[in-house]
C-alpha positions as CSV (number, residue, x, y, z in Angstrom):
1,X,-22.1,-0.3,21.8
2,X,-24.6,2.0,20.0
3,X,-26.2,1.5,16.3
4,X,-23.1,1.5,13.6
5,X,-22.5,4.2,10.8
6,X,-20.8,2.0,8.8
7,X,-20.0,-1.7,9.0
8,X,-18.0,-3.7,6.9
9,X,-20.2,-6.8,6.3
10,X,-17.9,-8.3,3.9
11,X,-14.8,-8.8,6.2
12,X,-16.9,-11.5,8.2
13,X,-17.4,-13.6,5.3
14,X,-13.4,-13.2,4.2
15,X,-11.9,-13.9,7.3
16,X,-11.9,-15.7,10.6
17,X,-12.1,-12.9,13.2
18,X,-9.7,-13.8,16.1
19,X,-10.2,-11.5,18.6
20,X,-11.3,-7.5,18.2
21,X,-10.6,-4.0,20.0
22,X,-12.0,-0.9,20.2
23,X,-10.0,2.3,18.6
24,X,-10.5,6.4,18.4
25,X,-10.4,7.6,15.7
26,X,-8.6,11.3,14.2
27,X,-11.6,12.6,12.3
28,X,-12.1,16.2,10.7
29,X,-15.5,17.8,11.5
30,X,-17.0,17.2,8.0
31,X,-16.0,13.3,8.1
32,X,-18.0,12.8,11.1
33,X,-20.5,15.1,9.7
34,X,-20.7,12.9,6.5
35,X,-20.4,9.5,9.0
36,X,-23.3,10.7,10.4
37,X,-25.2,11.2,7.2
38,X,-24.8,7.6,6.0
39,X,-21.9,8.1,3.6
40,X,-19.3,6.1,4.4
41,X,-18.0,2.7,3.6
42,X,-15.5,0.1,5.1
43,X,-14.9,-2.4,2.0
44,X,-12.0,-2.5,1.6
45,X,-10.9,-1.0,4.7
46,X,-7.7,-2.2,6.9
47,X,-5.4,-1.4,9.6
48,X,-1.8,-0.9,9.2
49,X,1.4,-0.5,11.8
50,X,3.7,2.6,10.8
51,X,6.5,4.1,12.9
52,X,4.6,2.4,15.9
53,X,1.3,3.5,15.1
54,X,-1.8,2.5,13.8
55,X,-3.7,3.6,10.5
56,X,-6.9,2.9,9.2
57,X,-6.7,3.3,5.3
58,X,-8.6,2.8,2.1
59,X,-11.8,3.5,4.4
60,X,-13.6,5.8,1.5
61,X,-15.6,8.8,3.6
62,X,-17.3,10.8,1.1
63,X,-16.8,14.9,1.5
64,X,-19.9,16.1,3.0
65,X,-22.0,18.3,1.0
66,X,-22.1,21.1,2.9
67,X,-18.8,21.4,3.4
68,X,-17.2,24.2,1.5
69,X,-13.5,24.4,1.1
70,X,-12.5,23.0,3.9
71,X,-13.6,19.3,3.0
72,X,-11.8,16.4,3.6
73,X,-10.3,14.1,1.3
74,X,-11.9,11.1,1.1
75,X,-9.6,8.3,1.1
76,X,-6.9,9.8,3.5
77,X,-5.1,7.3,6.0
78,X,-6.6,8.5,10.0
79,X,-4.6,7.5,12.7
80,X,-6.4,5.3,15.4
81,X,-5.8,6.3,19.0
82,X,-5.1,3.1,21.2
83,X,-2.0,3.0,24.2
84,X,1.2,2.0,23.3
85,X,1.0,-0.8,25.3
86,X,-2.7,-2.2,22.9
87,X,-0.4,-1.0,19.7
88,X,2.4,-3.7,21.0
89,X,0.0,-6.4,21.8
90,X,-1.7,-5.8,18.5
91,X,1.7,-5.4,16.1
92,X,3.2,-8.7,18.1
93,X,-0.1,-10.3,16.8
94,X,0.0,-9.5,13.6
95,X,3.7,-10.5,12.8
96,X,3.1,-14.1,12.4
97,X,1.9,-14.7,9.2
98,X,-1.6,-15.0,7.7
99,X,-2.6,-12.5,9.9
100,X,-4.4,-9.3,9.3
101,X,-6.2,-6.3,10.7
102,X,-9.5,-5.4,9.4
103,X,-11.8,-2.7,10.2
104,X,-15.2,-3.9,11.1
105,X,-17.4,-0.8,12.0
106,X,-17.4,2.5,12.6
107,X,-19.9,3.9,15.3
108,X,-20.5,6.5,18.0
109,X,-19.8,6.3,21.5
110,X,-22.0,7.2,24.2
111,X,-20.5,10.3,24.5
112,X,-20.5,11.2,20.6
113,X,-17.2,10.1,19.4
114,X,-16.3,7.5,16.8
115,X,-14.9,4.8,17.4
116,X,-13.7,1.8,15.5
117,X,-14.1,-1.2,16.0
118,X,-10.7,-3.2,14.3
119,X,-10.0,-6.9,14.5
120,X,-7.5,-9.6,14.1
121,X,-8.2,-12.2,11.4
122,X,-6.9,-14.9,9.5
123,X,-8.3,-15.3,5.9
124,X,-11.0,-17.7,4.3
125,X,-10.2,-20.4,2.2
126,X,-12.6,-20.8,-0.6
127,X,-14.0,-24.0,1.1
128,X,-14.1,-22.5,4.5
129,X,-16.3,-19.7,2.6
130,X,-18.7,-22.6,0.8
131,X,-19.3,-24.1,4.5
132,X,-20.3,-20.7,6.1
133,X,-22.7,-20.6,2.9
134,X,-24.0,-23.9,3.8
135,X,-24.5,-23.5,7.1
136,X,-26.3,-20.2,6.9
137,X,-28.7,-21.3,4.2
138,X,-29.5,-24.6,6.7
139,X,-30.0,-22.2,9.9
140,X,-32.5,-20.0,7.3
141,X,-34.5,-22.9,6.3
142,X,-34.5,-24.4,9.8
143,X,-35.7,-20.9,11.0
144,X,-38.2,-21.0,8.3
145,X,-39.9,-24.8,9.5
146,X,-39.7,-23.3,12.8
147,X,-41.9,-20.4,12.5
148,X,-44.6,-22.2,10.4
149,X,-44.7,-24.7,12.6
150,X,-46.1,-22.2,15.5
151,X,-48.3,-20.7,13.0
């Protein structure tokens, strides 16, 4: 997988990701010209099952700058392109309850196409959030007596 445009940083520390997949994406030329510039953003981002297929909405792509009249708007729903069979595995997932899809990132293949990277999760409980707290800021310090203690 190559470097992201856009990654959504705080969906890892609202949810328990359960397993992920990899989606196309139907983009207009000036959102993939803005993607590329830096200018979109995946907060508060999701993935929803309509009529048997999936849509990514609420992902905010700003209109490029150079793009004229024939810019995009930016919060439009964009369909993702999956089989029908992944679309079945994924809706019969997300039918039990708690469940959710959220988008994750948004970067280029190897061959110059976005893609998307969407996952299944559960949500965080505000505990659950406090532990992954605690347990980053003891891997930071241990990290920390680590490296001066090869210096």
């Amino acid at each position: 997988m190559s470097e992201d445009l856009v990654r959504n940083r705080k969906a890892l520390h609202d949810y328990h990701i359960l397993d992920t997949w990899e989606a196309g994406l139907v983009l207009l030329g000036t959102e993939v010209k803005a993607l590329r510039a830096g200018k979109g953003q995946l907060q508060d981002a999701y993935v929803d099952l309509v009529d048997g297929e999936l849509w990514l909405k609420q992902a905010h792509i700003s209109p490029y700058e150079q793009g004229g009249y024939v810019n995009h708007e930016p919060l439009r729903p964009r369909k993702l392109l999956l089989s029908k069979a992944e679309i079945k595995k994924i809706a019969s997932k997300v039918d039990r309850k708690g469940f959710t899809l959220v988008a994750l990132a948004l970067y280029l293949s190897g061959k110059g196409k976005v893609k998307l990277k969407l996952a299944l999760a559960e949500g965080k409980k505000a505990p659950d959030k406090k532990d992954a707290l605690k347990e980053r800021e003891a891997k930071r310090e241990m990290d920390r007596i680590r490296k001066g203690a090869r210096e």
